[in-house]
N, C-alpha and C positions, 0 to 999 in steps of 0.2 A: 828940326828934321829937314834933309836936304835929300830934293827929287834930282835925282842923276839926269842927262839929259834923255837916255834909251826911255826911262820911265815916261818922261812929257812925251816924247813922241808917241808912246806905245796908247797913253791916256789921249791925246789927241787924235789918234789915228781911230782909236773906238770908240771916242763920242761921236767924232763924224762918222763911222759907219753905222752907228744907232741913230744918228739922225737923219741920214742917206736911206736908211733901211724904213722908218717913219714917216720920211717924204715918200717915199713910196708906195707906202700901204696906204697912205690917205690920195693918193692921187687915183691910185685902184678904187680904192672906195668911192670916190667922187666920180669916176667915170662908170662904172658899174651901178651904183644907189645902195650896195649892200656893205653892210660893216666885218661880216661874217663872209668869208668862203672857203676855209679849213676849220675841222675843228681847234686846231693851234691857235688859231686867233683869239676864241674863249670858249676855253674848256666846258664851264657853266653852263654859256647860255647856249652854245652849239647844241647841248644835250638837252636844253628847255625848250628849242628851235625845232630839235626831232620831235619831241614829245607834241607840240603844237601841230605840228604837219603830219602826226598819222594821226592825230585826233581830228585832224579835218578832214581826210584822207576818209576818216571812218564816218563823218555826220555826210559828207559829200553821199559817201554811198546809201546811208541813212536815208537824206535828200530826196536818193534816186525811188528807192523804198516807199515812202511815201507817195510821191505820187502814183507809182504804180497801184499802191494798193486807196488811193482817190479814186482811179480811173474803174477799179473795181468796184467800189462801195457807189460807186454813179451809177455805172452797170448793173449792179445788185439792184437798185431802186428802181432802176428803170425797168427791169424787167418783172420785177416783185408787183409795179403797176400794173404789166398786161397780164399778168395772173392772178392781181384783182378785180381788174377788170372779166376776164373769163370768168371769175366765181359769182361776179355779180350777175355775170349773166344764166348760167346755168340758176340760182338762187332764184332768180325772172321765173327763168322757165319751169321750177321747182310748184312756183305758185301758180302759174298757171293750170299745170297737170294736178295740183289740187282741188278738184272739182269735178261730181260725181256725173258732169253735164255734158264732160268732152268726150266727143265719138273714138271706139276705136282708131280710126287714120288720123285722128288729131294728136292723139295721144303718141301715136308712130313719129309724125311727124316731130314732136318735139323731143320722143327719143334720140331720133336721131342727129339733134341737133344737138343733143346730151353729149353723143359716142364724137361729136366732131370737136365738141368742148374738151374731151380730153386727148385728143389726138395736140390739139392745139395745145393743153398743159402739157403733155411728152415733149413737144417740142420748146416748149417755153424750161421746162426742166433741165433740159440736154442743151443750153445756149452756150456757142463757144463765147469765152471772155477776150480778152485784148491781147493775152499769150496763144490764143489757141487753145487751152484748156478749158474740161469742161467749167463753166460757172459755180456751179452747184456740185459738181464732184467730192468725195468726200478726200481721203488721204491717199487714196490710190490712183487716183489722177484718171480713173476709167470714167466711162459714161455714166451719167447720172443714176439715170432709167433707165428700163429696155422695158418696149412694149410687147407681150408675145404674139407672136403670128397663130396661134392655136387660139386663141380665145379673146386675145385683145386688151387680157391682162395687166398691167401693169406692177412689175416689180423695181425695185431698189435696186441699182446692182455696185454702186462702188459705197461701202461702210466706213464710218468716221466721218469727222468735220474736215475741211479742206486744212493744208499747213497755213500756220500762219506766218504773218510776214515783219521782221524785226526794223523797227520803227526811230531806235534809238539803243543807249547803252540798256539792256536787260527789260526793253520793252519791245512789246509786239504786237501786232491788234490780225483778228480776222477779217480779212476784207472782202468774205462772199460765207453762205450758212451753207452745209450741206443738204441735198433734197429731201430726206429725212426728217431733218426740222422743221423745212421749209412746210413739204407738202401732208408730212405725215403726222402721225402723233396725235387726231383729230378726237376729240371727245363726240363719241355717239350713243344713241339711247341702248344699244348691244357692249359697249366696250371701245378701244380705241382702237382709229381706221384712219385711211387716206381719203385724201382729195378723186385719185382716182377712182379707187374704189367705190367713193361713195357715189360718183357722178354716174358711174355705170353702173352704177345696181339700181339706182334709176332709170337709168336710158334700160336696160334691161323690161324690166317691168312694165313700163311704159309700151315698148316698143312688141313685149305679148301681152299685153293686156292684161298682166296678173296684179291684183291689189294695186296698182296704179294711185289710187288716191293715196291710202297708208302710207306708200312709199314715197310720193312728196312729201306727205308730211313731214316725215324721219327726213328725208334728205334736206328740206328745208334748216329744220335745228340744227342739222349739221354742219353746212354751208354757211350758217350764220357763224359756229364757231369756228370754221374754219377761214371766213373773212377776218374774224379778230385775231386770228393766229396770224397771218398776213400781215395786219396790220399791227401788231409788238414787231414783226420783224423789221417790218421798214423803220416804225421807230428807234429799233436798236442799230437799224445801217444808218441811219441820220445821228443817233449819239457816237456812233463810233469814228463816223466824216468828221463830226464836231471834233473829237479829239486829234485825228491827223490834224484841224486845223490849228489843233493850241502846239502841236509835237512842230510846228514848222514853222511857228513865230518862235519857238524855243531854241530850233535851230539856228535862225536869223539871229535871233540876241545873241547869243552864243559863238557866232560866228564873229560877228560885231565885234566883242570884245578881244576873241582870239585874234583877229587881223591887228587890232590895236597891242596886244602882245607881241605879237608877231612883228610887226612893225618897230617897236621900242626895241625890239633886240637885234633884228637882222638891217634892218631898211638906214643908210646914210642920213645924217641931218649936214644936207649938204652944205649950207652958211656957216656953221660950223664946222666943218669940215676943213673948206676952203679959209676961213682963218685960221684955225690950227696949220694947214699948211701954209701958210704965207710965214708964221711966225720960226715955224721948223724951217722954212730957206733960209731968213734973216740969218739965224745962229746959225745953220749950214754955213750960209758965205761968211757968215764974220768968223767964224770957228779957222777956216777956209784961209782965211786971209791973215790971223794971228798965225796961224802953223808955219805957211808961208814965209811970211815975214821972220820968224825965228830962227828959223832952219836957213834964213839966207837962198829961199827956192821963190824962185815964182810960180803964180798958182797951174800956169800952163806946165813947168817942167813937175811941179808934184804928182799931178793928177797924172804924168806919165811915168 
């Protein structure tokens, strides 16, 4: 078979412009650290490259997710404390007013130490969180409670649990209970009642001198389930921290491995690199220098 001469030049002219064309994508590479920066370069991994970076794109905001709803479930405890702490103390003064020995005015006095305990859980109910929102709100982002100014009342006023917040792909955790749960739902010797309710219908009694004794009684049993109700719940903000903390070593590992993908497809192995291009000049210039010398050109008049 015989190569006419147009033919050698034509094959010489485009191994050196594929090898000219190769020196130069590795010199890019080597100066940048990335293997990739069109998809042209590889079809494949370009598109395994997207898939890796909105998945981190998405655990990043995951990431974010979690801690916000840490900085909740801290908040939920901490404040679930000073609402044991209040119950404990209204429970005190439960027992104390149980006893057929205390005067009228003592009995006042500890009423109203009853009506200031729950002014104190109104306010512990309606705690803004780290957004601004209330704590304890349910799904409509309103105030938890409202106390009425006619009687002093206490009602629910936003219904449902609060949203919760997505944690990961098709997980989510709550990271505050609604005041509902929290404060309500209270087993009493009549049926079920609140925290409110119950602390004032003793400060009530107390504070006119009606059945006084009775009513500590009741209110005591009550108080005591309504401490145990308190305290399932901080148990359940504490199991639920525990799993943010397994959901963000799962992120970590996860990430771990994706940057190590990520890396293998996008990132220069620059010693390698930089020998592949040494070995692409070599055959450049010698490719360079046979042409030359064929064609009767020197490599200054070729190259122009």
């Amino acid at each position: 078979m015989q190569i006419s001469t147009s033919q050698l030049y034509d094959r010489t002219t485009t191994l050196m412009q594929q090898l000219t064309a190769r020196a130069n994508t590795l010199q890019t590479q080597i100066s940048t650290d990335k293997k990739l920066s069109t998809a042209s370069d590889d079809v494949v991994a370009y598109q395994k490259l997207a898939l890796i970076k909105r998945a981190g794109a998405n655990d990043t905001a995951y990431g974010a997710n979690i801690k916000v709803a840490q900085s909740l479930l801290a908040q939920s405890d901490s404040t679930l404390g000073s609402v044991e702490s209040q119950l404990q103390r209204a429970a005190e003064l439960a027992t104390q007013a149980n006893s057929d020995t205390l005067s009228p005015e003592n009995r006042k006095v500890i009423g109203d130490q009853l009506t200031a305990i729950v002014q104190d859980l109104v306010g512990l109910a309606n705690t803004k969180d780290v957004r601004g929102q209330p704590l304890f709100g349910g799904s409509s982002g309103d105030v938890a409670v409202t106390q009425q100014a006619r009687d002093g009342s206490v009602v629910f006023s936003s219904p449902g649990e609060p949203s919760p917040i997505p944690v990961g792909e098709g997980v989510d955790v709550h990271a505050s209970d609604s005041a509902q749960r929290v404060f309500g739902g209270i087993s009493t010797a009549s049926g079920t009642s609140d925290v409110f309710a119950i602390i004032s219908k003793l400060a009530s009694a107390l504070t006119t001198n009606t059945n006084g004794t009775a009513a500590a009684a009741e209110a005591g049993d009550s108080l005591k389930a309504a401490l145990t109700q308190i305290g399932s719940t901080r148990g359940s903000v504490g199991a639920r921290a525990a799993r943010l903390d397994l959901e963000t070593a799962r992120l970590t590992e996860v990430a771990t491995t994706r940057e190590a993908d990520r890396s293998s497809l996008e990132d220069t192995d620059t010693a390698a690199a930089i020998t592949e291009l040494q070995k692409t000049m070599k055959v450049l210039s010698a490719t360079q220098a046979t042409f030359a010398k064929l064609s009767s050109l020197s490599l200054f008049s070729y190259l122009n």
